[in-house]
N, C-alpha and C positions, 0 to 999 in steps of 0.2 A: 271958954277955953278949958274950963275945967272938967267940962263932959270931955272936949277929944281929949283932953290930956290923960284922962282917966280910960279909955280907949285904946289912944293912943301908945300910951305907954307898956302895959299890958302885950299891945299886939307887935312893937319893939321887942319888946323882952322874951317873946315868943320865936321874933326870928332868929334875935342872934343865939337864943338855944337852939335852937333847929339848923343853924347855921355850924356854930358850934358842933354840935352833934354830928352833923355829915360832913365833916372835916375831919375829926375826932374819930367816927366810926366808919367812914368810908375804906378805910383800906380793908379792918378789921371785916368788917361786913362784905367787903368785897373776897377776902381769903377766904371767909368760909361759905360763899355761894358758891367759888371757885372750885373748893374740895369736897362739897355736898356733889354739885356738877358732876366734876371726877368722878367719885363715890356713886353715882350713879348711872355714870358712863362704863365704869367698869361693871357694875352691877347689870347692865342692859349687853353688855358685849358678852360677858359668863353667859347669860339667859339664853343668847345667842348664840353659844358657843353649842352650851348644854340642846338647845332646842334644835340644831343641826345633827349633834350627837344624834339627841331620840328620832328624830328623823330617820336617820340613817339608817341606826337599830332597826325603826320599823320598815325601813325599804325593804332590807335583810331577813327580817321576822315575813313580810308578805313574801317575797321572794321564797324563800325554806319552802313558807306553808303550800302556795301554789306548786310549789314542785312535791310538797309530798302528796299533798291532793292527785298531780298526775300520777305519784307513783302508786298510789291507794288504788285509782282508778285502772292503772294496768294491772296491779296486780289482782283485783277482783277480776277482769276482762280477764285475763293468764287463767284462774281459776277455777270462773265458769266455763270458759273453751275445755278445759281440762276434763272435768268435771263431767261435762258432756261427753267428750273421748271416753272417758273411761265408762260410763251409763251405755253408750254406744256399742265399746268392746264388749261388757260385760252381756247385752243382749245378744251381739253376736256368738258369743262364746255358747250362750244357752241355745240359740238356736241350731247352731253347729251339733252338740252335745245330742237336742232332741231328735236332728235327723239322724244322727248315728245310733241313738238307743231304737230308733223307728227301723232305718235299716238293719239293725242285730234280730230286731223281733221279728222282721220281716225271712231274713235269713233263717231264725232257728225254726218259724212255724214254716218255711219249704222244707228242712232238711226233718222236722218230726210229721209234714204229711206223705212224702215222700219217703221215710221209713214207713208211717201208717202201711202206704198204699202198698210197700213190699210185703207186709206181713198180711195182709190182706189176700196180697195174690196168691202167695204163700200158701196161706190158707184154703182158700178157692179151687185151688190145682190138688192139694191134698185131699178135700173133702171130695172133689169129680173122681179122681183117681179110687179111694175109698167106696163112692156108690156105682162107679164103674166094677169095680172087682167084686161088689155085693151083686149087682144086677149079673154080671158075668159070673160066676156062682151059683144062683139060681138058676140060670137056663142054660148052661152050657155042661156036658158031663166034664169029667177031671180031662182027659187028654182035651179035647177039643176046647176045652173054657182056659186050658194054658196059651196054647195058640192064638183062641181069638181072646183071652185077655191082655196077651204082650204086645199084638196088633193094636187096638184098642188104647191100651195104656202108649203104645210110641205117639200115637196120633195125638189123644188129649193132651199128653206131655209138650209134644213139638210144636199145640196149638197156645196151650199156656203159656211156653216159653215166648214162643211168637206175640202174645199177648201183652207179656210183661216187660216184652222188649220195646213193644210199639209204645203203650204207657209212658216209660220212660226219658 
């Protein structure tokens, strides 16, 4: 008896501390798993609170971005269109310009071959008239080389002018 008493006794005195103890500390122990609980209910619902917050924020933050990305995007599209317009105008405007410096050149070499051609004829009519009056000269005496030089000269004249008229 003295082994289980020694046993025995020992594992008695073990319950009623333990007994003891969870009577003794059961509320205590029960308050603060209660307010740890708490303390970490509230700690889990903040978390929750906060992590809906950044949620949020970031619905907003992609929302913004997306819509600036559309606007990036139209406004590069707006700029190139533009862009183009105006590389467009600007050839048009050049080609516009070249036809009209083509047609001024075109205009001023008629109006300087066409002066040419009058002083040409000009000339032409001058110099016949001049070897007209030389050849009439040498073979004609004074009265009759007037005569047939005024004849002569009406003719080449009315031929010239007839000439210079049909040219132009």
């Amino acid at each position: 008896m003295s082994s289980l008493s020694h046993i025995a006794l020992p594992a008695i005195n073990f319950t009623i501390f333990m007994v003891t103890m969870i009577v003794l500390l059961k509320k205590p122990l029960h308050v603060f798993i209660s307010s740890r609980k708490e303390s970490f209910k509230l700690i889990s619902d903040e978390a929750k609170k906060k992590l809906c917050a950044a949620e949020e924020r970031l619905g907003t933050a992609r929302a913004r971005r997306e819509r600036l990305d559309r606007d990036i995007a139209e406004l590069i599209h707006r700029m190139e269109s533009q862009g183009a317009r105006e590389v467009e105008s600007i050839i048009a405007a050049a080609k516009e310009r070249t036809r009209r410096m083509h047609e001024d050149a075109k205009l001023h070499i008629a109006r300087e071959l066409t002066k040419l051609k009058h002083e040409l004829y000009r000339e032409c009519v001058q110099s016949a008239c001049a070897r007209a009056e030389q050849q009439l000269t040498a073979t004609l005496s004074a009265p009759a080389q007037a005569a047939s030089l005024a004849t002569r000269s009406e003719r080449e004249i009315s031929r010239a002018v007839s000439t210079v008229a049909r040219s132009l």
